[in-house]
KETIGU-458931 format. One line per field, with one value per atom (N, C-alpha, C): atom name; x, y, z. Coordinates in Angstrom, 1 decimal. Atoms other than C-alpha are relative to their C-alpha. Layout:
# residues N
a = CA/...
x = X/...
y = Y/...
z = Z/...
# end
This chain:
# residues 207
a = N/CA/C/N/CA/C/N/CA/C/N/CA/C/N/CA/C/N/CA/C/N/CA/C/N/CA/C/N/CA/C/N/CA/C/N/CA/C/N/CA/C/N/CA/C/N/CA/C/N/CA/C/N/CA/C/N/CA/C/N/CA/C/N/CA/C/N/CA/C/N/CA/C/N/CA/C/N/CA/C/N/CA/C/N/CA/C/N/CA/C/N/CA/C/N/CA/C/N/CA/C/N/CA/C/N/CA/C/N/CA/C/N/CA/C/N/CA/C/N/CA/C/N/CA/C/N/CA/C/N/CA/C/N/CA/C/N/CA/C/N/CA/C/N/CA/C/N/CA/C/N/CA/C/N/CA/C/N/CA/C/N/CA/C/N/CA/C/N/CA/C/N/CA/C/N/CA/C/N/CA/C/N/CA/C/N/CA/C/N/CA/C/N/CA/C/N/CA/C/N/CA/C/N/CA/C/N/CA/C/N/CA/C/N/CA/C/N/CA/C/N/CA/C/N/CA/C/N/CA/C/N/CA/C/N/CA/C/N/CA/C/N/CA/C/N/CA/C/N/CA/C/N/CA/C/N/CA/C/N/CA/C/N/CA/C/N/CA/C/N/CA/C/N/CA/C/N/CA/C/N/CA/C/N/CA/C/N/CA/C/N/CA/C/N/CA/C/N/CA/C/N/CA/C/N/CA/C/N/CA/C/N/CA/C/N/CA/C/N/CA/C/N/CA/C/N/CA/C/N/CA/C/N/CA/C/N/CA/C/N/CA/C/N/CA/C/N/CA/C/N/CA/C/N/CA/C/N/CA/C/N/CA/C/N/CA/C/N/CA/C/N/CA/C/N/CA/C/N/CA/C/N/CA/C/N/CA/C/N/CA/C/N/CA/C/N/CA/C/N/CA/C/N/CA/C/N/CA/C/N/CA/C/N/CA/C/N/CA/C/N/CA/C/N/CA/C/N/CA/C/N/CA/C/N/CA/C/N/CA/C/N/CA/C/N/CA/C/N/CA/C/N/CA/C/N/CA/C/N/CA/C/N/CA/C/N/CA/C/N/CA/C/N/CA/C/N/CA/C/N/CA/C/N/CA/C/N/CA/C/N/CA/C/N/CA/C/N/CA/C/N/CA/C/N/CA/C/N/CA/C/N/CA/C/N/CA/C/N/CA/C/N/CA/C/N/CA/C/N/CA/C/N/CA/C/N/CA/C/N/CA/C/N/CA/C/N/CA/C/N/CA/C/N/CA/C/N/CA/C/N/CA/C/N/CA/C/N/CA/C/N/CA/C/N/CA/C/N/CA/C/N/CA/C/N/CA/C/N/CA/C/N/CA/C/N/CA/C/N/CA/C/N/CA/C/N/CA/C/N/CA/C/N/CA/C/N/CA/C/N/CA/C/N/CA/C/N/CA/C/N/CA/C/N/CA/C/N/CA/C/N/CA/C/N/CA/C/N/CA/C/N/CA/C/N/CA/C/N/CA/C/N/CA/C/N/CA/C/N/CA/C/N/CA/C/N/CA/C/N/CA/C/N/CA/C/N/CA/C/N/CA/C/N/CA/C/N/CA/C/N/CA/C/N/CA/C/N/CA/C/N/CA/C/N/CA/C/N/CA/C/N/CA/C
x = -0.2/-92.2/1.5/-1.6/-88.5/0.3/-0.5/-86.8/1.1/-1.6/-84.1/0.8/-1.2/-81.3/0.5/-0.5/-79.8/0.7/-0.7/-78.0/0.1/0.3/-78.5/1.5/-1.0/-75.6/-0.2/0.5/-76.0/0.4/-0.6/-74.8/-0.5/0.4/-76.8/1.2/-0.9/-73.6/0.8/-0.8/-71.8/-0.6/1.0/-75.1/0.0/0.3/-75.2/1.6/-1.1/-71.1/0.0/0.1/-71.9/-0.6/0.2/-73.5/1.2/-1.0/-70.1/0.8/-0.6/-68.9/-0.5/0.6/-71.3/-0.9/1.0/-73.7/-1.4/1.5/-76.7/-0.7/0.8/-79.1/-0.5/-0.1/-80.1/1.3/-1.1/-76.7/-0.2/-0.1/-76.5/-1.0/1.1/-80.0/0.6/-0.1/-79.2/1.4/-1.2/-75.5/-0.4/-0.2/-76.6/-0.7/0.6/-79.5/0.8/-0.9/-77.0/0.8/-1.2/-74.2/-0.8/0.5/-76.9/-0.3/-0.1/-78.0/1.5/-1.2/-74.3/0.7/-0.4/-73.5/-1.0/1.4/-77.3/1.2/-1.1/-75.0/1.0/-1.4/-71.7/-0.1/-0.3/-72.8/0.1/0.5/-74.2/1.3/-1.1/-71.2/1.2/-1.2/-68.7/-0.6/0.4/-71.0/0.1/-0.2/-71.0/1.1/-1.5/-67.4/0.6/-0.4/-66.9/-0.2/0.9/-68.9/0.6/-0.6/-67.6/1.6/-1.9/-63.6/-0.6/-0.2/-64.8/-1.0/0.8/-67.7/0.1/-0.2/-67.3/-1.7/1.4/-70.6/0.2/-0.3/-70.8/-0.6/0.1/-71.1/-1.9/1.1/-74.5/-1.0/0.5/-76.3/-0.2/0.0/-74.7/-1.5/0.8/-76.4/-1.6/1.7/-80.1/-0.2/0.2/-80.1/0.1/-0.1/-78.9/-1.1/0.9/-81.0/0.5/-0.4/-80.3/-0.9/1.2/-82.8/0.5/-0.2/-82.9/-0.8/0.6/-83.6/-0.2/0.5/-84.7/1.6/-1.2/-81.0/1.0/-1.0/-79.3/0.0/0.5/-79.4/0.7/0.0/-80.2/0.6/-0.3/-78.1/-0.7/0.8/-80.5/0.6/-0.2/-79.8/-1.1/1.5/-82.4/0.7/-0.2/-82.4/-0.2/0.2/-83.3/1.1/-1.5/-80.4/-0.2/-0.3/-78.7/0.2/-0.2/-79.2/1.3/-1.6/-75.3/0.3/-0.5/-75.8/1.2/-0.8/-74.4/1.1/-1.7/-71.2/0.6/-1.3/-69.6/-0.7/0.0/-71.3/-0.1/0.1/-70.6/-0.1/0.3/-71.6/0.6/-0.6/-70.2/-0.9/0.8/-72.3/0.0/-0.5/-71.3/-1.7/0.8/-74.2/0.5/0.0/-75.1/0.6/-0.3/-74.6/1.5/-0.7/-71.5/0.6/0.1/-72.2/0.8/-0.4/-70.5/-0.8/0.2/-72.9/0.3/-1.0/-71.3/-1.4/1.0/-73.7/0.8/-0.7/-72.9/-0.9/0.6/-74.6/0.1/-0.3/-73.4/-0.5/0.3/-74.2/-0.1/0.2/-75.1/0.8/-0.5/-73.0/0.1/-0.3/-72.7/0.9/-1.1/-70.2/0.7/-0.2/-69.2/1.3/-1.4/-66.5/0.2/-0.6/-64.6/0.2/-0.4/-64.3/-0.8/0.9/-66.0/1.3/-1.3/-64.5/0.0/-0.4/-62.8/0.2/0.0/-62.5/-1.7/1.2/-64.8/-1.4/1.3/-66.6/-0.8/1.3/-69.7/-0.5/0.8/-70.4/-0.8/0.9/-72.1/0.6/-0.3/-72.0/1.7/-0.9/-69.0/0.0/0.0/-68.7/0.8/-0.9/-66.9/-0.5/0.7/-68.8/0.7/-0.8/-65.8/1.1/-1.1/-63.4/1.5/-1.0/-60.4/0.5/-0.2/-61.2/-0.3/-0.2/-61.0/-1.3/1.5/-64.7/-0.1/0.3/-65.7/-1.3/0.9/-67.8/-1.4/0.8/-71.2/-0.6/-0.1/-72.1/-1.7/1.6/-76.0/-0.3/1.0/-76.3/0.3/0.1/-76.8/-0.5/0.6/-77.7/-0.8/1.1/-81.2/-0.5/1.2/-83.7/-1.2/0.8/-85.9/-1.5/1.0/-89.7/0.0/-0.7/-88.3/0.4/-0.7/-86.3/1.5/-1.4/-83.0/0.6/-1.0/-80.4/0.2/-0.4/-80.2/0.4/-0.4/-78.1/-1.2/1.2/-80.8/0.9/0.1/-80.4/-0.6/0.9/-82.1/0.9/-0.6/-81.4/-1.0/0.9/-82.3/-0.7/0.0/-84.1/-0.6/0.3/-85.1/-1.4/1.4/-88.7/-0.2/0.4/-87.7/-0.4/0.1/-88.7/1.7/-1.4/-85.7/-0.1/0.3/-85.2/1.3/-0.9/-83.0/0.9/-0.9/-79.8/0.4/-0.4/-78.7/1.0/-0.8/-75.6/-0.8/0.7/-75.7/-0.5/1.0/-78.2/1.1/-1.0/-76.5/-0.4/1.1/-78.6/1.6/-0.6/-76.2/1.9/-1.3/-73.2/0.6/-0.1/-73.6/0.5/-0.3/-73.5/1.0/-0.7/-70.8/1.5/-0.4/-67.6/0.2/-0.4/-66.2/-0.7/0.8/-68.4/-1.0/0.4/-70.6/0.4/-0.4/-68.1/0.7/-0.6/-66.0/-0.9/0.8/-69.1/-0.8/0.1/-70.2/1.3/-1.0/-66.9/0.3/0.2/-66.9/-1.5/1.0/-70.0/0.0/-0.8/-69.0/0.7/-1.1/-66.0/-0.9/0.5/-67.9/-0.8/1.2/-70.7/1.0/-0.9/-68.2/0.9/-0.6/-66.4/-0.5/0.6/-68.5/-1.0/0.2/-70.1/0.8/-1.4/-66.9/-0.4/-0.3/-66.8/-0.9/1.6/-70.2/0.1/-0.8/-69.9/1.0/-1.1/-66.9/0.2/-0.3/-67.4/-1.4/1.5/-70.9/-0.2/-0.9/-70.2/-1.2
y = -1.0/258.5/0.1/0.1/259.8/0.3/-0.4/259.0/0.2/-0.8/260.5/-0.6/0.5/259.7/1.0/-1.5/262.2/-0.6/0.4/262.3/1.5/-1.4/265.3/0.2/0.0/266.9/0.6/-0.5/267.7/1.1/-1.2/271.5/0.6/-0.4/271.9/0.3/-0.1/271.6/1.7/-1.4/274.4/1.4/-1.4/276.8/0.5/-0.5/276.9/0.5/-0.6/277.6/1.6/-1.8/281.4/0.5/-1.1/282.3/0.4/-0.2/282.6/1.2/-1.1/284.9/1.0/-1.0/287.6/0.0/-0.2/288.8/0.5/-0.5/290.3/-1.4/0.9/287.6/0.1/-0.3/289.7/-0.4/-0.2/289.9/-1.6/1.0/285.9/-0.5/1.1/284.8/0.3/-0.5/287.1/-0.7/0.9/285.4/-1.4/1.1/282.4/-0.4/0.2/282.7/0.5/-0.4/284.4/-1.1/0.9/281.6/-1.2/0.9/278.9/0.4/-0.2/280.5/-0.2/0.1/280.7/-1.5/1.3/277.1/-1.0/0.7/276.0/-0.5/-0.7/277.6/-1.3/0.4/276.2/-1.6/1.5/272.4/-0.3/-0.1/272.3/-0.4/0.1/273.3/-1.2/0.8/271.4/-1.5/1.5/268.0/-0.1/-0.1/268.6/0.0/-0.4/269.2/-1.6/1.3/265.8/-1.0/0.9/264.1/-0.2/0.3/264.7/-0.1/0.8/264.1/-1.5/0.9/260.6/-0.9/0.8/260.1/0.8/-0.1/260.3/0.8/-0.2/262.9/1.8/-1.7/266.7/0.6/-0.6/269.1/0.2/-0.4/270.3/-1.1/1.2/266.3/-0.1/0.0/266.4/0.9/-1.1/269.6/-0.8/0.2/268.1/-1.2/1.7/265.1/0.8/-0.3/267.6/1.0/-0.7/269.5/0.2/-0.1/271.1/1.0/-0.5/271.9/0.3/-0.4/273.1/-0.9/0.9/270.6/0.1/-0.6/270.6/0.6/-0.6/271.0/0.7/-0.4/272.0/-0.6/0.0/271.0/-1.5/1.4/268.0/-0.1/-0.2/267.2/-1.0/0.8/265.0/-0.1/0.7/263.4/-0.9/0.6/261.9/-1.8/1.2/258.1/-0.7/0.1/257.7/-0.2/0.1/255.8/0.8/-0.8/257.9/-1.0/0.7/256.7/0.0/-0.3/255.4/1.1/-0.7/257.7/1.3/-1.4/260.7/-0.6/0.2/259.0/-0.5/0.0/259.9/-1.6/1.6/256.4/0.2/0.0/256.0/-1.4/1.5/253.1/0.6/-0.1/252.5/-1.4/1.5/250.1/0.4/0.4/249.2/-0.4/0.6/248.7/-0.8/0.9/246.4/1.0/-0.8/249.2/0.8/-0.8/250.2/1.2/-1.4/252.9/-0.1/0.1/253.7/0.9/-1.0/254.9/0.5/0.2/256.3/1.6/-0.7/258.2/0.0/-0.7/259.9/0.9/-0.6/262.0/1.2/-1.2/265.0/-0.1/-0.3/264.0/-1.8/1.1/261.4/0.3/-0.7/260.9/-1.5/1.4/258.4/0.9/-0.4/258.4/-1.6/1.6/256.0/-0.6/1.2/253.2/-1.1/1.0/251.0/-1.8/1.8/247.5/0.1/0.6/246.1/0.5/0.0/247.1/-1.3/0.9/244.8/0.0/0.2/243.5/0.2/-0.6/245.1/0.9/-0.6/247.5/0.1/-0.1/246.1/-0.7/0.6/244.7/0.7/-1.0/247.5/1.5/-1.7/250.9/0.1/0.0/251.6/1.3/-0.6/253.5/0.0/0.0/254.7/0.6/-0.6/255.4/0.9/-1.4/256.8/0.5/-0.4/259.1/-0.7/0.5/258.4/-1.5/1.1/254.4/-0.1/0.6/253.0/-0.2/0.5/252.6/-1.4/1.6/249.1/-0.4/-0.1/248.0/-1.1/0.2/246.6/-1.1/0.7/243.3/1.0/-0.2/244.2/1.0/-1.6/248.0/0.4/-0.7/250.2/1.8/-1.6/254.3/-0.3/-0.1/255.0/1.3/-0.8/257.6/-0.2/0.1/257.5/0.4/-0.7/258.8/0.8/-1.4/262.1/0.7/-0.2/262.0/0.2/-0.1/262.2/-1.3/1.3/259.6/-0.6/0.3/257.1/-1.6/1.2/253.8/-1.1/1.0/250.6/-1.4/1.0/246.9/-1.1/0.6/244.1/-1.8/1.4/240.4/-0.4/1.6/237.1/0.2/0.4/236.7/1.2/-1.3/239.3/1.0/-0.6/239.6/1.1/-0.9/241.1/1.4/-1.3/244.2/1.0/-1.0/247.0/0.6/-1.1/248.5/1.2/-0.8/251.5/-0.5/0.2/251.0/1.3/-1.4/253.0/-0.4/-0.2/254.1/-0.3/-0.6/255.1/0.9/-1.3/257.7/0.9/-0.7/260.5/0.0/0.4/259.8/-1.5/1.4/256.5/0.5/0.1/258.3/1.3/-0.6/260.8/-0.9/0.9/258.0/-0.9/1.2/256.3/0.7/-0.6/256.0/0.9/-1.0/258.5/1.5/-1.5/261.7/0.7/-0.4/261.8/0.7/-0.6/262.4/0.9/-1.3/264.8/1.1/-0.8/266.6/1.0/-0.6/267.1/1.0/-1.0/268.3/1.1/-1.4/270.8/1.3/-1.0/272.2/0.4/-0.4/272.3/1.2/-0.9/274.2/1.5/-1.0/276.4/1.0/-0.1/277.2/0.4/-0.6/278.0/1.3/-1.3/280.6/0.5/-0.8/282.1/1.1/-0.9/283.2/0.4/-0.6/284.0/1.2/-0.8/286.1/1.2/-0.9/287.8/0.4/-1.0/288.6/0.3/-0.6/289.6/1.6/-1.4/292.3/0.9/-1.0/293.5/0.7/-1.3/296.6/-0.1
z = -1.0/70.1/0.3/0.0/70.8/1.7/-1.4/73.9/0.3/-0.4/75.9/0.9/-1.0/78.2/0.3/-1.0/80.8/0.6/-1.1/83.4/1.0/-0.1/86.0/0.9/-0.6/87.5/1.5/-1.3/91.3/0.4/0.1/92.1/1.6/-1.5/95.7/0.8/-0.6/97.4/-0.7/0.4/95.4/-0.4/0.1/95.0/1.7/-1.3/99.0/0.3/-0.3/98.6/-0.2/1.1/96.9/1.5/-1.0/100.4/0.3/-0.9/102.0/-1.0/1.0/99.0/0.4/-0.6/100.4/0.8/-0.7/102.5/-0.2/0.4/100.5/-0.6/0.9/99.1/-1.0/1.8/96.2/-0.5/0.7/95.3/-0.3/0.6/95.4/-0.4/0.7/94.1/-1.4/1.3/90.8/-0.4/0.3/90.7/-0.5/0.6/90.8/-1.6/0.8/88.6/-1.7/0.7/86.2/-0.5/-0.2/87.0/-0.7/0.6/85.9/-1.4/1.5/82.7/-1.0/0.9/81.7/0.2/-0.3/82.9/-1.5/0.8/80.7/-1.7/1.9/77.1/0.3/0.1/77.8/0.5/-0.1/79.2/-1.3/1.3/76.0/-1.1/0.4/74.4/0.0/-0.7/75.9/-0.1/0.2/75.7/-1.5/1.0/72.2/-0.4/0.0/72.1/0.3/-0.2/73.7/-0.7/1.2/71.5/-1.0/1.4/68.5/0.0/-0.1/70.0/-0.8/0.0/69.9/-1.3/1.7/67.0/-1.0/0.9/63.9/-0.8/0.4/63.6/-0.1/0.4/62.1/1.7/-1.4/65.2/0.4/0.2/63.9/0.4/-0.2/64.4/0.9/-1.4/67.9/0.8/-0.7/68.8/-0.1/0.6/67.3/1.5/-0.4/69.8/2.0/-1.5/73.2/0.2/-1.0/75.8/1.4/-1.3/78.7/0.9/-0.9/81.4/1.5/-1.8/85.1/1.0/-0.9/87.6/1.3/-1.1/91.1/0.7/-1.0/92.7/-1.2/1.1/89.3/-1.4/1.3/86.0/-0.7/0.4/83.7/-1.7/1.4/80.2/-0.7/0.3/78.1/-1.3/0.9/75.3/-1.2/0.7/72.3/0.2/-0.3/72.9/-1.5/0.6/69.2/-0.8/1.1/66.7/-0.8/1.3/63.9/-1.1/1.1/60.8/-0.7/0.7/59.1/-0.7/1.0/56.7/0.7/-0.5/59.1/0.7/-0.5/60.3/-1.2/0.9/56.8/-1.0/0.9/54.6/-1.4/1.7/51.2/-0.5/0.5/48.9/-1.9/1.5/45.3/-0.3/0.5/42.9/-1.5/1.2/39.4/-0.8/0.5/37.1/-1.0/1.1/34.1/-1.1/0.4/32.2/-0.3/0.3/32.8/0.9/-0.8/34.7/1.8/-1.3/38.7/0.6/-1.1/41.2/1.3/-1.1/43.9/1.0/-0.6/46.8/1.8/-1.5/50.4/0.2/-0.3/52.5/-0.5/1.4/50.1/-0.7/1.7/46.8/-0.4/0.9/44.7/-1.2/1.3/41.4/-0.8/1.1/38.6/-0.9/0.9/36.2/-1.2/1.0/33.2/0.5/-0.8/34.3/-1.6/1.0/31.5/0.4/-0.8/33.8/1.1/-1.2/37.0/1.2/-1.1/40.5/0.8/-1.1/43.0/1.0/-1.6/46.4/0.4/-0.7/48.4/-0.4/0.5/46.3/-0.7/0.2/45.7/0.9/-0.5/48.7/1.3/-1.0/51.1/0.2/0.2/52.0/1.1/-0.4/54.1/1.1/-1.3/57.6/1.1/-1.2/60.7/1.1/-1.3/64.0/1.0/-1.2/66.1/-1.1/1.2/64.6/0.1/-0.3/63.9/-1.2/0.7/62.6/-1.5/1.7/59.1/-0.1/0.3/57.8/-0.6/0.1/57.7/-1.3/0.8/54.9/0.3/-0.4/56.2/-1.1/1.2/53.4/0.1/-0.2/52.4/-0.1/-0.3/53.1/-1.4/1.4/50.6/0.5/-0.7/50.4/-1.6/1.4/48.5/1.0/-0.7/49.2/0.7/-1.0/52.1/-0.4/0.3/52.0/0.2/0.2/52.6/-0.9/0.8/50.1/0.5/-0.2/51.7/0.1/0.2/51.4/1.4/-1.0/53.9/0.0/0.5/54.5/0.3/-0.4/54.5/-0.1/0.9/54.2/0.1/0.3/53.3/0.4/-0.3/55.1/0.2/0.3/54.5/-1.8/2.0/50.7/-0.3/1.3/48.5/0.1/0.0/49.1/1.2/-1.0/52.4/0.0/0.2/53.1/0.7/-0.2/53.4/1.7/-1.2/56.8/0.3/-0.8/58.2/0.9/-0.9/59.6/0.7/-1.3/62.8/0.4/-1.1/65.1/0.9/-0.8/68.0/0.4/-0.1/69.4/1.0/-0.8/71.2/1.5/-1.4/74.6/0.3/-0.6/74.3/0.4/0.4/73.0/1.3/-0.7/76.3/1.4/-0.9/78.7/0.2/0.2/77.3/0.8/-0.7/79.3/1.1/-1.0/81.4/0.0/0.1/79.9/0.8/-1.3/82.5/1.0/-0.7/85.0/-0.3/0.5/82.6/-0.2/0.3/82.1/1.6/-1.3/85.5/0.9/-0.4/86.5/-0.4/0.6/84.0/0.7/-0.7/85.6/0.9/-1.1/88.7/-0.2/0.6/87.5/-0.3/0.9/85.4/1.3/-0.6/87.8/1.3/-1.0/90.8/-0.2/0.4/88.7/-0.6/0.5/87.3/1.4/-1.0/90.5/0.8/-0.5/92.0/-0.8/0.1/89.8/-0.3/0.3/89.3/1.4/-1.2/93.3/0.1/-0.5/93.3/-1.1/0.9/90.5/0.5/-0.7/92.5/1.1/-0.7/94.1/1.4
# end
């Protein structure tokens, strides 16, 4: 079962500010309910936006993992609580066969290719990855990228002796990567923000 992480942002105080903007109540229920739909879009945005400053994760990933709902005083950004598998923070593995051969695999493509000598240092000893942007991908000893029962490529690896069985390696889930830091309060402030001027400005253009 997949779980989530949120965090809800509180807006009561700045939904009861929009009465003093006018005096009709239609005018401010329809504002606000306006002001919240366009707040719903753009947390969204903007948490996603934050996200990927700091991890090393396509924008598209981000989005799969957020939700943004209406809560009793204003609205909740949720998050899936469930880790990302390495493969989507960019992992590549290189592996030299008996043969000769160089397989080299990423969340793109798979490719082999003939090699004349054995490589060195580091690569043959795990897949290799970078969780926040920015850092050097570290090479993990053990992991490796194969095909899942899906069929899509994902990094696994296998500790302790041989017989083990293989398991899925994971980041972190975006539920964790919402909470982390300061994003909370950057995120809430933007709402605020957003959600204040935007009804500014919906009464103030409603004749």
């Amino acid at each position: 079962m997949t779980r989530y992480a949120s965090f809800a942002v509180e807006l009561t105080g700045t939904l009861d500010a929009a009465k003093a903007l006018s005096d009709v109540p239609a005018q401010i229920l329809r504002a606000q309910q306006r002001a919240l739909g366009t707040l719903r879009r753009r947390l969204a945005t903007e948490a996603k936006r934050d996200i990927g400053a700091e991890y090393n994760l396509r924008a598209a990933r981000i989005a799969e993992g957020l939700q943004v709902r209406n809560d009793a005083d204003g609205v909740r950004l949720i998050g899936k609580s469930r880790g990302i598998n390495a493969i989507e923070f960019d992992a590549r593995w290189t592996r030299v066969q008996p043969s000769g051969v160089v397989a080299t695999s990423s969340r793109a493509r798979f490719t082999a290719i003939k090699f004349g000598g054995r490589l060195r240092g580091e690569s043959g000893l795990g897949a290799r990855w970078a969780v926040r942007r920015g850092e050097a991908p570290s090479v993990h000893a053990g992991s490796f990228i194969a095909r899942g029962k899906n069929g899509a490529l994902l990094v696994f690896e296998r500790q302790g002796k041989k017989r083990l069985p293989i398991q899925s390696v994971y980041g972190p889930s975006v539920g964790q990567m919402l909470k982390h830091g300061r994003r909370p309060e950057r995120l809430a402030e933007f709402a605020i923000r957003t959600l204040q001027s935007e009804q500014q400005r919906l009464l103030g253009s409603t004749p």
